[in-house]
N, C-alpha and C positions, 0 to 999 in steps of 0.2 A: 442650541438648535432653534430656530425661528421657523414659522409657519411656512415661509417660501422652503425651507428646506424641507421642511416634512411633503412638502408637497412632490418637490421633484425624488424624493424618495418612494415615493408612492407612486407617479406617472412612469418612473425607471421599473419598479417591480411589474406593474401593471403590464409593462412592453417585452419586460422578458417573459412573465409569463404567456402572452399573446403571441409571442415565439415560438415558443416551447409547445402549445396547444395547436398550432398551425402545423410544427416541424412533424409530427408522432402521426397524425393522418397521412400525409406524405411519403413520410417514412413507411407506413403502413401499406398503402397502397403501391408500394412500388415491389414489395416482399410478394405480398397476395398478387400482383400481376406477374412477378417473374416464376411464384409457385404455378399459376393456372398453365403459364406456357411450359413449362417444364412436363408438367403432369400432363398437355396437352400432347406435345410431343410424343412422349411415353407410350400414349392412348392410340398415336397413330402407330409408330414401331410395332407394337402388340398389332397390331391390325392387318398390316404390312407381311408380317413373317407367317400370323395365320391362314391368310391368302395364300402365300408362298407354301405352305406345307399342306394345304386343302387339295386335294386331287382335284385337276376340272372335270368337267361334266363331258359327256362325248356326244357327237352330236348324235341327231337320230339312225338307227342302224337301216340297213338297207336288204328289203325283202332280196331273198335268194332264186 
């Protein structure tokens, strides 16, 4: 093995790891963004049906 090789052995590791460290943020942020919408949604549903099961208010009554 000669020094040019060790080198390109080292610039190839170098690249995959610079890969691999790029890919995992990525990956990451696309899990944490599809959980917020998820759990977003959820937030509204909950919110929606509370509404729907709240009695409304009546307006003011009227002297007799």
């Amino acid at each position: 093995m000669t020094l040019s090789d060790v080198g390109r052995e080292g610039v190839r590791l170098v690249s995959g790891l610079t890969g691999v460290a790029i890919t995992v943020p990525v990956v990451a942020g696309f899990v944490l963004l599809g959980a917020a919408v998820l759990v977003g949604r959820s937030l509204l549903d909950a919110g929606r049906k509370l509404l729907e099961t709240k009695p409304r208010a009546r307006g003011p009554l009227k002297a007799a």
